[in-house]
C-alpha positions in Angstrom: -12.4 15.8 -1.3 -10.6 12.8 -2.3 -10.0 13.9 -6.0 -8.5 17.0 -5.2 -5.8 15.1 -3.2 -2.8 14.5 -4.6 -0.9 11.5 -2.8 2.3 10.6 -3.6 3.9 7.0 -3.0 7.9 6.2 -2.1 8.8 3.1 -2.5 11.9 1.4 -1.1 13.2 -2.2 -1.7 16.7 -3.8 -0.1 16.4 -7.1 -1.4 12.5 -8.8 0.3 12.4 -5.7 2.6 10.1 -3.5 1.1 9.3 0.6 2.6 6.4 2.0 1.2 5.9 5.5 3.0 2.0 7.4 1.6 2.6 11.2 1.9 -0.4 13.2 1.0 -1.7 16.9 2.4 -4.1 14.9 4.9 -2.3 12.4 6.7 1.4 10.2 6.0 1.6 7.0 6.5 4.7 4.2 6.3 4.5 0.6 6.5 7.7 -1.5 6.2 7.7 -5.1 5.7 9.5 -8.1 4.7 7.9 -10.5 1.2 6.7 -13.7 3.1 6.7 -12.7 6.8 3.7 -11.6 8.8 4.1 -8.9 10.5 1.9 -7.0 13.2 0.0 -3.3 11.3 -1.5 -0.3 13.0 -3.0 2.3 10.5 -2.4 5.1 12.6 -3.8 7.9 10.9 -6.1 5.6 8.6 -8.6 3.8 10.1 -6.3 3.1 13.6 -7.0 -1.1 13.3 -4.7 -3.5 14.8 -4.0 -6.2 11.8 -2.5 -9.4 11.4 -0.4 -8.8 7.6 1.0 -10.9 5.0 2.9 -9.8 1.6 3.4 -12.1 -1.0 4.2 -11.9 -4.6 1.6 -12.9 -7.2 2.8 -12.6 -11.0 4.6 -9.7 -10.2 2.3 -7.9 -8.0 2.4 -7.2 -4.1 -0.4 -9.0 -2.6 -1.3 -8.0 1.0 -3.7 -9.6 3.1 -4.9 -8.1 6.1 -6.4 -9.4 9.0 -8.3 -7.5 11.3 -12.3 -7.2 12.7 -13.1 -6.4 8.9 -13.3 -9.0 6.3 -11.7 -9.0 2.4 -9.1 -6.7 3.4 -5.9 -5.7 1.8 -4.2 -4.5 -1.2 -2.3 -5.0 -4.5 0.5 -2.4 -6.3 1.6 -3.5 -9.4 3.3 -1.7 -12.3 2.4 -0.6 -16.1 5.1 1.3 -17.8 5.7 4.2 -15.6 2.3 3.8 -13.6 1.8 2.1 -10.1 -1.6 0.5 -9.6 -3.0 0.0 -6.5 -6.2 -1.8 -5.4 -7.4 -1.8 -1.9 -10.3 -3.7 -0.9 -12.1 -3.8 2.5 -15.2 -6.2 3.2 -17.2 -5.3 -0.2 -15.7 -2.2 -1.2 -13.2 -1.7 -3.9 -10.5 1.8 -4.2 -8.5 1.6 -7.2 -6.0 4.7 -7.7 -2.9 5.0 -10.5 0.0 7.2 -9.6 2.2 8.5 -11.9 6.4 7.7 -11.8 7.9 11.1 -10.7 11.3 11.8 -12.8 14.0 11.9 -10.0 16.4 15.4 -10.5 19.9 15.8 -9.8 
C-alpha cells in the first residue's frame, strides 16, 4: 500500500524557522521548527509519540534527532538537483523515499 501512495512535501523556510507540512491521501502531517532549538513533537496521525526534537544542519542536510521510548530515531532531507531525499530511521529500521521538485504555475 505504501508504493501506490503518492506524498507530497511543502517546505517553508523564514530565515532558521523551517515548516515542513507531509500531505498524502492517508494522513497530513506539519511540523514546524526552529535550526538549533529543541522543541516538544507529537506525531499525531503517525505513530502518536510524545518526542523530545533537535534539528541541526550537517553539510547541508537537516539532521533531526528524536527522542522518544524508541531508540535511533529521526530523520535527514537533503537535496540533489531537483530531488529531496529523506531518510528516516527508527531503532534498526531504515525508510528512504525521493520526492520529486513540483514546477510551481502562475
Amino acid at each position: 500500500m505504501a508504493k501506490l501512495m503518492k506524498p507530497q512535501k511543502v517546505i517553508q523556510q523564514n530565515g532558521d524557522v523551517f515548516t515542513i507540512r507531509t500531505i498524502s491521501s492517508l494522513r497530513n502531517y506539519a511540523i514546524e521548527f526552529t535550526v538549533g532549538k529543541e522543541f516538544d513533537e507529537e506525531t499525531k496521525g503517525v505513530d502518536n509519540q510524545k518526542l523530545k526534537s533537535l534539528v541541526t544542519w550537517d553539510n547541508g542536510r537537516l539532521v533531526c534527532v528524536q527522542i522518544g521510548e524508541k531508540k535511533n530515531r529521526g530523520w535527514v532531507h537533503w537535496l540533489e538537483g531537483d530531488d529531496l531525499h529523506l531518510e528516516l530511521t527508527c531503532e534498526d529500521q531504515i525508510c528512504k523515499q525521493v520526492f520529486k521538485k513540483v514546477q510551481e504555475t502562475s
